[in-house]
MIVOTOR-619135 format. One record per atom (N, C-alpha, C): residue in three letters; x, y negated, z negated. Coordinates in pm, whole numbers, padded with zeros to 5 digits, always signed. Last residue first. Example, Ala and Ser with C-alpha at 12.3 -4.5 7.8 and 13.67 -1.06 7.14 Angstrom:
<recs>
SER+01285+00225-00708;SER+01367+00106-00714;SER+01290-00003-00787;ALA+01319+00569-00780;ALA+01230+00450-00780;ALA+01320+00330-00780;
</recs>
This chain:
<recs>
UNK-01668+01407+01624;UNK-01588+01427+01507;UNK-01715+01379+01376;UNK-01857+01435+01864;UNK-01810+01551+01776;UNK-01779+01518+01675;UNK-01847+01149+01895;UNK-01967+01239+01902;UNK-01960+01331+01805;UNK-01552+01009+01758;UNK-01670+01064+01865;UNK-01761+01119+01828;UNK-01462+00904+01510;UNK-01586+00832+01616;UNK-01638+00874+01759;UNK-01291+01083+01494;UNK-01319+01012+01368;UNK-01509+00959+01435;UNK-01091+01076+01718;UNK-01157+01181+01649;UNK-01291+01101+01601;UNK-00984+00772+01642;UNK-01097+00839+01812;UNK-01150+00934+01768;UNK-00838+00794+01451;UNK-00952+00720+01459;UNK-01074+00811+01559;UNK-00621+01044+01535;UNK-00802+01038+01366;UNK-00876+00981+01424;UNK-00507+00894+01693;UNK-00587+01002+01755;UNK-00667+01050+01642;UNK-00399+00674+01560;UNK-00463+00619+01702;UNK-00599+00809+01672;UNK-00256+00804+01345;UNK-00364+00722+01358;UNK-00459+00717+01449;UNK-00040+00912+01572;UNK-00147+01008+01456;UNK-00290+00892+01461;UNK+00091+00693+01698;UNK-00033+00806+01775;UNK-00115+00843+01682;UNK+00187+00592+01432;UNK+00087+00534+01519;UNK-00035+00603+01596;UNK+00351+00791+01339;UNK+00250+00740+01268;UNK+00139+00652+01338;UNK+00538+00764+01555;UNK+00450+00885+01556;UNK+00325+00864+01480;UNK+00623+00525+01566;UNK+00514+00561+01681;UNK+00451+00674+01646;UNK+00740+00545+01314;UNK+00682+00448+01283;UNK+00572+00472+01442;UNK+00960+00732+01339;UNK+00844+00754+01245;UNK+00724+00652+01267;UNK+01119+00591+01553;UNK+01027+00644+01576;UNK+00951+00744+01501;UNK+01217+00317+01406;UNK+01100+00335+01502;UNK+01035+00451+01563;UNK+01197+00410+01067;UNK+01267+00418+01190;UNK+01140+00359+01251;UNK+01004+00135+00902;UNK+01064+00304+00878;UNK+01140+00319+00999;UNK+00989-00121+00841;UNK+00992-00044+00749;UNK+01052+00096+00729;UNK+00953-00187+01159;UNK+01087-00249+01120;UNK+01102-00147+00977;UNK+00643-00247+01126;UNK+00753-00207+01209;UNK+00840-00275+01136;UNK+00347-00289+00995;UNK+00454-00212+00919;UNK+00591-00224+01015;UNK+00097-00344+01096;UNK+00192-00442+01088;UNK+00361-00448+00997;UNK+00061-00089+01243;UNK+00062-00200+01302;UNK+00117-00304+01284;UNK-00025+00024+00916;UNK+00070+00046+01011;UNK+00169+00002+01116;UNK-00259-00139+00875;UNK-00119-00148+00760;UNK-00026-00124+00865;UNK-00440-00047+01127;UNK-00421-00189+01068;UNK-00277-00183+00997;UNK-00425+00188+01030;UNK-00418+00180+01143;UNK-00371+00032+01119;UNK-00598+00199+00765;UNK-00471+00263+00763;UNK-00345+00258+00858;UNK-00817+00111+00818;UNK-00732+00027+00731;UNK-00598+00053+00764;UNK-00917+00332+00984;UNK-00931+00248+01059;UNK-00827+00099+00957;UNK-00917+00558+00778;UNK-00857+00567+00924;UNK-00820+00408+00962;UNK-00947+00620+00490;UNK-00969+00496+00537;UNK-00915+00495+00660;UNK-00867+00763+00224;UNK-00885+00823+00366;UNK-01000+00720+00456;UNK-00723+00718+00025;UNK-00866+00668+00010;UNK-00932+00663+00162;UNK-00476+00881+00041;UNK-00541+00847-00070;UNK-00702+00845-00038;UNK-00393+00861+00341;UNK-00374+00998+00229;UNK-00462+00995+00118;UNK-00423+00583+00424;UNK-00453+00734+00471;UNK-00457+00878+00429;UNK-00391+00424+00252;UNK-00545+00417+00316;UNK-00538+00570+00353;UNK-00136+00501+00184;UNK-00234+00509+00086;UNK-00373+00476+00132;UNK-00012+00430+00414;UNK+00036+00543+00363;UNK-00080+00557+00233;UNK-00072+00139+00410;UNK-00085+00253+00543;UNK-00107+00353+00465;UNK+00054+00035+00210;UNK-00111+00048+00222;UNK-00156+00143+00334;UNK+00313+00072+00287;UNK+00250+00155+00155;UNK+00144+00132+00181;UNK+00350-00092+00508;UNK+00336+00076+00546;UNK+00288+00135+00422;UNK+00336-00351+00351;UNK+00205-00256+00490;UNK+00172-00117+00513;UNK+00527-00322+00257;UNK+00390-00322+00179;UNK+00276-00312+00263;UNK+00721-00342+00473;UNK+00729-00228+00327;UNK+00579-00251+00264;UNK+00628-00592+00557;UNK+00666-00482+00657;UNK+00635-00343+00548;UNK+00712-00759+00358;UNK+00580-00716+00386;UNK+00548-00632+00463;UNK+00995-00827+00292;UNK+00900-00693+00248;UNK+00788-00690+00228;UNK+01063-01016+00503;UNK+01126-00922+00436;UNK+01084-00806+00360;UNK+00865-01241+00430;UNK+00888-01166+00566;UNK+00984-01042+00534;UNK+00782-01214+00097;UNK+00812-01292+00204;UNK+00810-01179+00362;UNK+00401-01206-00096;UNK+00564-01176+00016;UNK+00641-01263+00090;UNK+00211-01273-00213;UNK+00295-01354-00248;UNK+00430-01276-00214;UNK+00051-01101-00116;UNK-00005-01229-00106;UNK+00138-01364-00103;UNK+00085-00873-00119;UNK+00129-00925+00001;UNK+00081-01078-00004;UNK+00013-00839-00390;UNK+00184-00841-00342;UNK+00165-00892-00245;UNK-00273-00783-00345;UNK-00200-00905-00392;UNK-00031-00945-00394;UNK-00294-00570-00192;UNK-00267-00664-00160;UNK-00220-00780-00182;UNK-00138-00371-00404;UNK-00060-00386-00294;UNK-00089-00505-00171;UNK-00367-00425-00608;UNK-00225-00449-00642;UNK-00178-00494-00527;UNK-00583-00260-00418;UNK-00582-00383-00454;UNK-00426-00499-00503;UNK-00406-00038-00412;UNK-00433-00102-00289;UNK-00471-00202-00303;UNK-00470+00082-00671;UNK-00320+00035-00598;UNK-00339-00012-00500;UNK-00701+00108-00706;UNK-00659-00004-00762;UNK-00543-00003-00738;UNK-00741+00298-00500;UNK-00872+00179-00479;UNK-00736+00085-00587;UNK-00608+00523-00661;UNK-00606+00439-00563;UNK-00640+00327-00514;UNK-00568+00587-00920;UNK-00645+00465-00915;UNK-00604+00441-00796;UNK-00378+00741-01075;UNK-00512+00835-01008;UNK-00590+00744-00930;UNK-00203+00677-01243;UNK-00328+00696-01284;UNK-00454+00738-01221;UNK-00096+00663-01014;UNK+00021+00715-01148;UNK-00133+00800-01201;UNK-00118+00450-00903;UNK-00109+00569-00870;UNK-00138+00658-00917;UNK-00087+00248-01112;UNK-00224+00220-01057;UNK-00226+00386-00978;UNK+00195+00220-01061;UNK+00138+00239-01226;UNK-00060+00289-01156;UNK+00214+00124-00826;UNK+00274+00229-00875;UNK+00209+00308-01009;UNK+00060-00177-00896;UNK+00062-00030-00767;UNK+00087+00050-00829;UNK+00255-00273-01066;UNK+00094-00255-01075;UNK+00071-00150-00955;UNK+00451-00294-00904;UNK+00457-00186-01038;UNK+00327-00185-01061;UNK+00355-00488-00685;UNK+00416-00346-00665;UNK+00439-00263-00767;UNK+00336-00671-00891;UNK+00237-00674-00829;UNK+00252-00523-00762;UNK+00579-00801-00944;UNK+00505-00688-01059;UNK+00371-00661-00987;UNK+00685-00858-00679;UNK+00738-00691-00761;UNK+00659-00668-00863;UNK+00503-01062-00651;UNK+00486-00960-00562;UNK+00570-00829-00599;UNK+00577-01256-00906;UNK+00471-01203-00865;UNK+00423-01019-00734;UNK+00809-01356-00939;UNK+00820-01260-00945;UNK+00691-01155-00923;UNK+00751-01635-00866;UNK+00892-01605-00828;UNK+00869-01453-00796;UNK+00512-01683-01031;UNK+00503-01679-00879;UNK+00617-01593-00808;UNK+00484-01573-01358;UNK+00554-01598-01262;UNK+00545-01569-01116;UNK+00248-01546-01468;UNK+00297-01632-01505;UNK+00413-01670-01452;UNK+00077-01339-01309;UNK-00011-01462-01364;UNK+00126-01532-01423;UNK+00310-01098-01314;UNK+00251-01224-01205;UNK+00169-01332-01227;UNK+00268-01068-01594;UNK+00488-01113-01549;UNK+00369-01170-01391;UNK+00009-00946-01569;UNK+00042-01060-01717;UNK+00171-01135-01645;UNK+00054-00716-01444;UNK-00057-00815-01431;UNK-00008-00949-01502;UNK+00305-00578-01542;UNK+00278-00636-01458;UNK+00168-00726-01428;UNK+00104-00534-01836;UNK+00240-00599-01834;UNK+00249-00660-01659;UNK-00073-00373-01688;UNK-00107-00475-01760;UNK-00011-00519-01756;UNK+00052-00174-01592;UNK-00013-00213-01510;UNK-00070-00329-01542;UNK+00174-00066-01810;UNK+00276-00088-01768;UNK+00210-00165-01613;UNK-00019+00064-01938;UNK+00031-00073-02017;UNK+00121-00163-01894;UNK-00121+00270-01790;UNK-00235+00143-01793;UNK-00115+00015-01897;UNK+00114+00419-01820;UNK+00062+00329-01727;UNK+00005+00217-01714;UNK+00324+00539-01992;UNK+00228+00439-02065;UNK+00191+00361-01920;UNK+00481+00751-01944;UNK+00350+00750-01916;UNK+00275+00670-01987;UNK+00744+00686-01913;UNK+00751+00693-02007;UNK+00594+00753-02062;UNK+00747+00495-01618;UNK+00811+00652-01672;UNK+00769+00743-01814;UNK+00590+00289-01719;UNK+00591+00362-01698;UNK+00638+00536-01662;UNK+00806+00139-01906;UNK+00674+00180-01948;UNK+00619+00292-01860;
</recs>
């Protein structure tokens, strides 16, 4: 569905495959994301992306951190969320994409809340 640019269906369909399967809840919960992009709907991929983490295991919540990272910060320019996702992202990307992404963060925030920024 989505490829195909039927989003909003393909964000429904996922909605619908998690309300009825737990098993599979947190991948249609990640196509709801995706689809939720797609459409411009940050705010509603990040919602999606929490509810995936609702129903993660240890294995790819690491991966659904760094996507909320990566979408607090680019998308819905959220410093201080973005910092948070990150933090609990290790293991997702090298380690050392994963410090650089850190400093960055670290040094927005502070920006972000001084005086100046």
């Amino acid at each position: 569905f989505a490829r195909v640019g039927f989003h909003d269906r393909a964000a429904h369909l996922a909605r619908t495959v998690a309300a009825l399967s737990l098993e599979h809840a947190c991948e249609a919960h990640e196509l709801e994301a995706l689809a939720s992009r797609r459409l411009g709907d940050a705010a509603g991929a990040a919602q999606a992306l929490h509810r995936a983490l609702l129903g993660s295991t240890a294995d790819n919540a690491a991966r659904l951190h760094l996507s909320l990272s990566i979408l607090y910060e680019r998308r819905l320019r959220q410093i201080e969320a973005a910092r948070q996702h990150a933090g609990l992202a290790r293991g997702a990307e090298p380690d050392g994409a994963h410090q650089r992404r850190l400093s960055r963060l670290d040094r927005r925030a502070a920006a972000a809340s001084s005086p100046e920024g």
